[in-house]
C-alpha positions as semicolon CSV with decimal commas, in nm:
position;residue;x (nm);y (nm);z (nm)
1;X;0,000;0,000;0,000
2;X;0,129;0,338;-0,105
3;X;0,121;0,601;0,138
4;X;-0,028;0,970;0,020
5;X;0,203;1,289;0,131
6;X;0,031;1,474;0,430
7;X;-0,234;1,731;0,315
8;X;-0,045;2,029;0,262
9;X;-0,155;2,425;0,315
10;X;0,037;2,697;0,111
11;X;0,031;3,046;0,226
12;X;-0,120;3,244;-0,106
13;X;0,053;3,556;-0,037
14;X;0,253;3,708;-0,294
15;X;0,625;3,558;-0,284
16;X;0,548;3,363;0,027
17;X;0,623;2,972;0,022
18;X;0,516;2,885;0,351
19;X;0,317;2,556;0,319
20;X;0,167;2,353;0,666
21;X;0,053;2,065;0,769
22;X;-0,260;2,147;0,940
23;X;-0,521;2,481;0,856
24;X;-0,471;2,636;1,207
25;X;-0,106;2,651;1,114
26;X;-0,167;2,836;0,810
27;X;-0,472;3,062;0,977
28;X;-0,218;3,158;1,260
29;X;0,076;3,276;0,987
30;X;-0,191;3,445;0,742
31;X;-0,215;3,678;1,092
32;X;0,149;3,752;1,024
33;X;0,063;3,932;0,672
34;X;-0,285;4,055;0,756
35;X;-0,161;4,261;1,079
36;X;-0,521;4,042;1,237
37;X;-0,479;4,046;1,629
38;X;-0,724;3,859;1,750
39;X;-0,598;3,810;2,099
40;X;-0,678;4,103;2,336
41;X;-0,470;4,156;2,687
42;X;-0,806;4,153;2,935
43;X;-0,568;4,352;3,225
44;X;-0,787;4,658;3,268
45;X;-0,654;4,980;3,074
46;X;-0,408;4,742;2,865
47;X;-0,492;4,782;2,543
48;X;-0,214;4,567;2,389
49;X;-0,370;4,285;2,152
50;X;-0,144;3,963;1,992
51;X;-0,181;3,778;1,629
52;X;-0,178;3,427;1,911
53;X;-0,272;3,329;2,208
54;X;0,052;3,186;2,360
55;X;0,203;3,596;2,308
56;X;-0,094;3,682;2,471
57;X;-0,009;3,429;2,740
58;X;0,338;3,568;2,751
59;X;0,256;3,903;2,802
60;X;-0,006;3,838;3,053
61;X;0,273;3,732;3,276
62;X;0,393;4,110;3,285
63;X;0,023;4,192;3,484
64;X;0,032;3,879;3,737
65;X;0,374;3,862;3,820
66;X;0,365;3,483;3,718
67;X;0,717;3,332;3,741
68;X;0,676;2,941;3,621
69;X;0,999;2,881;3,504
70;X;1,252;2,762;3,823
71;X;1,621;2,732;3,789
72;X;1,711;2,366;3,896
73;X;2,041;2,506;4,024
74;X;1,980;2,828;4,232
75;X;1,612;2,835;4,265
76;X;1,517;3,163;4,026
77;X;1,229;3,195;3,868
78;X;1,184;3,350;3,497
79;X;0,834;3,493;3,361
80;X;0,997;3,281;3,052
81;X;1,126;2,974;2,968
82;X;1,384;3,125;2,719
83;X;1,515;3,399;2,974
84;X;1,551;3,057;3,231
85;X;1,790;2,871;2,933
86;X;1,984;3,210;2,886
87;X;2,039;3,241;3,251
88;X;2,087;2,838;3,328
89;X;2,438;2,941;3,090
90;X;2,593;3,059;3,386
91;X;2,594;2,807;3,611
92;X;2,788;2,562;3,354
């Protein structure tokens, strides 16, 4: 039995290649061209809005003061995960 190449989803703007797997992949970069921010901050007064919901995430950490990322060696915490690998450098 012959196996078909995964359904494939190619960006249609003008000398963009970008091809994905699934739809949602393709709907979430199409945000990139169209400037569409769908995602609004909901901390009062805010007003800052994000083309996907894990910036939005992100940012959202500024408000609550969330710190999930601990440092195995010296206990820090890091609003985000790549600020925890940058500073996890320095203990090597």
């Amino acid at each position: 039995p012959s196996l078909s190449p995964p359904p494939s989803y190619q960006c249609t703007f003008t000398n963009c290649l970008k091809a994905f797997k699934k739809l949602s992949q393709l709907q979430t970069h199409t945000r990139m061209h169209t400037g569409e921010r769908p995602y609004p901050c909901p901390w009062p007064e805010c007003g800052w809005r994000f083309a996907r919901s894990d910036e939005l995430t992100r940012h959202y950490r500024k408000h609550s003061g969330d710190r999930p990322y601990v440092c195995g060696v010296c206990g820090r915490t890091f609003a985000r995960s790549d600020h925890l690998k940058l500073h996890s450098k320095r203990h090597v």
